[in-house]
C-alpha positions as CSV (number, residue, x, y, z in Angstrom):
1,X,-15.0,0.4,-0.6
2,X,-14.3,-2.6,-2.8
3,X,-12.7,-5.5,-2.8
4,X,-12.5,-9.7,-3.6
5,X,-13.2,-12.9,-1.5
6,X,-11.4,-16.0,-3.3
7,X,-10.5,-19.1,-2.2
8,X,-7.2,-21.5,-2.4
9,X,-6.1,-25.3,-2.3
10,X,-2.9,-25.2,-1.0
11,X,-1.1,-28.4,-2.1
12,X,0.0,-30.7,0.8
13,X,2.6,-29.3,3.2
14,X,2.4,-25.8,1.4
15,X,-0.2,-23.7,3.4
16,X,2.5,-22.3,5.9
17,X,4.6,-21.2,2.3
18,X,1.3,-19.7,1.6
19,X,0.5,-17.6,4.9
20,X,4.3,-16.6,4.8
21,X,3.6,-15.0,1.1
22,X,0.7,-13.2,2.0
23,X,2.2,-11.7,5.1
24,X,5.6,-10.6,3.0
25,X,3.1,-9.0,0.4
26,X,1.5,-7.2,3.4
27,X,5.1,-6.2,5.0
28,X,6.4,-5.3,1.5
29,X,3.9,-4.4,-1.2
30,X,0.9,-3.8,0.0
31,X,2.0,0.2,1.5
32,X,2.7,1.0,-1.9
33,X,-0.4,0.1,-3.7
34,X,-2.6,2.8,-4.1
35,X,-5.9,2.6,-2.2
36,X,-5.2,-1.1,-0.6
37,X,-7.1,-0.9,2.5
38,X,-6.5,-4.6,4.2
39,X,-6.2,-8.0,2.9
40,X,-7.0,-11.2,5.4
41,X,-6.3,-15.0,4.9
42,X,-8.8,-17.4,7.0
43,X,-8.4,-21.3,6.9
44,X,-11.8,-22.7,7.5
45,X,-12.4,-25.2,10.2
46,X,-13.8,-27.7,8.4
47,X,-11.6,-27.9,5.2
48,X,-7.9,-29.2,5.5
49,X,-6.6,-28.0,2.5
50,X,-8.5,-24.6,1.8
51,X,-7.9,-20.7,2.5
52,X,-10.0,-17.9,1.8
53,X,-8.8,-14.3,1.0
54,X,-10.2,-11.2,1.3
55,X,-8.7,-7.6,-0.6
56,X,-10.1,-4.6,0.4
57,X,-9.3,-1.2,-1.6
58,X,-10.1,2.1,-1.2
59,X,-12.9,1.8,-4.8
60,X,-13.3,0.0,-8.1
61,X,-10.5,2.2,-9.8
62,X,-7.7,1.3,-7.3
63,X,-8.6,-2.8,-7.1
64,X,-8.8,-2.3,-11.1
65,X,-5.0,-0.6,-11.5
């Protein structure tokens, strides 16, 4: 397993656009990438204007391609 954590600052009013873009990638995109496993979006409690990703793929080579 492999993967990436990363974090985003949506700008004001744009963190709904931003959870509507990740869930069409999941919908769309992500059954046709090779080795994708699961990707999540969290919105911490304390911080207004921050999310935090997670991608999880299969290894290395298929979060590399």
């Amino acid at each position: 397993m492999y993967g990436t954590v990363f974090h985003m600052h949506a700008k004001p009013g744009q963190e709904q656009a931003i959870c509507q873009l990740f869930e069409e990638w999941d919908r769309e995109r992500a059954p046709r990438v090779q080795g994708f496993q699961a990707g999540y979006l969290f919105k911490p409690d304390q911080q207004r204007d921050e999310l935090i990703g997670v991608a999880i793929f299969r290894d290395r080579e298929s979060y590399r391609k």
